[in-house]
N, C-alpha and C positions, 0 to 999 in steps of 0.2 A: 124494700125501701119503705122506710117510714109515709106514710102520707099524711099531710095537714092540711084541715078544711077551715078558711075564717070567715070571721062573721063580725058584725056589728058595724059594719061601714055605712055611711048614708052622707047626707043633706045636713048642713046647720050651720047657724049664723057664728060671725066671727062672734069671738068670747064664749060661745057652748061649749061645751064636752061631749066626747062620746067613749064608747068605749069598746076594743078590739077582742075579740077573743080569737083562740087557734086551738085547735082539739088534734092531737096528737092519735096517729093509728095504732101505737102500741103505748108501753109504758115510760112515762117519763123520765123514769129512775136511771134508764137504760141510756138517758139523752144527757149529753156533758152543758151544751150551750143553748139556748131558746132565744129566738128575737124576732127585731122588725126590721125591714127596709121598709125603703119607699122611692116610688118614683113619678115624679111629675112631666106633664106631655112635654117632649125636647131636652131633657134633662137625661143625666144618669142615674142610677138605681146606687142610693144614698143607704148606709146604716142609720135609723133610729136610736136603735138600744139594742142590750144584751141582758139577758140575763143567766148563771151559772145555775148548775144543781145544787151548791150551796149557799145560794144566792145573792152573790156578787153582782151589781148591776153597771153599765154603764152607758152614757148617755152622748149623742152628740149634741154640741153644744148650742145648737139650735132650739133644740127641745127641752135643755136642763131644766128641771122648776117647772116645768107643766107637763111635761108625760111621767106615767110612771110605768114600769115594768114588773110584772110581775107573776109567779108561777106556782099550778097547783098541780102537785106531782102526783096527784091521787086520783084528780080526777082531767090527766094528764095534756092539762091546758095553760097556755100562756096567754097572760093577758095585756093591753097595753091599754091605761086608762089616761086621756089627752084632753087637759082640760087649758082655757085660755087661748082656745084654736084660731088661728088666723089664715087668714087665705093664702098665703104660701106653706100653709100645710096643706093643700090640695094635692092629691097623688092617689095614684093607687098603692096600696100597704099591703106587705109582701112577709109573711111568718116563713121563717127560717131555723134549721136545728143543723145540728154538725152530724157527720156522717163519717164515720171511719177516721175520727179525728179529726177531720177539717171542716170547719167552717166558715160560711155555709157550705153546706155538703146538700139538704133538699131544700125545698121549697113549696110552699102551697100557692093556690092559685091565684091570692091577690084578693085586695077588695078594696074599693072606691071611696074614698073620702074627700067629700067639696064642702071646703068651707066658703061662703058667700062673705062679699063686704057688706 
């Protein structure tokens, strides 16, 4: 099973950006779908985006126009760059790949993003 480890979660005022990354345990090539969830305390564990191996993206409609998705199959990481952030982006973000066709199929372990008012 594939494992993903992400990074770049933190602290920042609404209107910052930051930026996600996910590093993939084997090769990307090999991976159909790449994305994010996310899930905020009492809520469900919501899609952000997708993105394809040939780079098809797609977005929930919450985030259109400020996140962007994106993937580098070489150095087999997906990224999610979120700018215009607002406090109901607060959640922890969840990298996801499809796994035997379906996805999500794995999941990494999450990482924490608060945006303050």
């Amino acid at each position: 099973q594939v494992q993903l480890v992400e990074s770049g979660g933190g602290l920042v005022q609404a209107g910052g950006s930051l930026r996600l990354s996910c590093a993939a345990s084997e090769s990307a090539f090999r991976i159909n779908v790449m994305g994010w969830y996310r899930q905020a305390p009492g809520k469900q564990r919501e899609l952000v985006a997708t993105i394809s191996t040939g780079g098809r993206t797609n977005y929930a409609f919450s985030v259109k126009g400020r996140f962007t998705i994106s993937r580098d199959n070489a150095k087999n990481t997906v990224y999610l760059q979120m700018n215009s952030l607002r406090p109901e982006d607060t959640a922890v973000y969840y990298c996801a790949t499809d796994r035997s066709g379906i996805f999500p199929g794995s999941w990494g372990q999450g990482t924490q993003v608060t945006v303050s008012s």
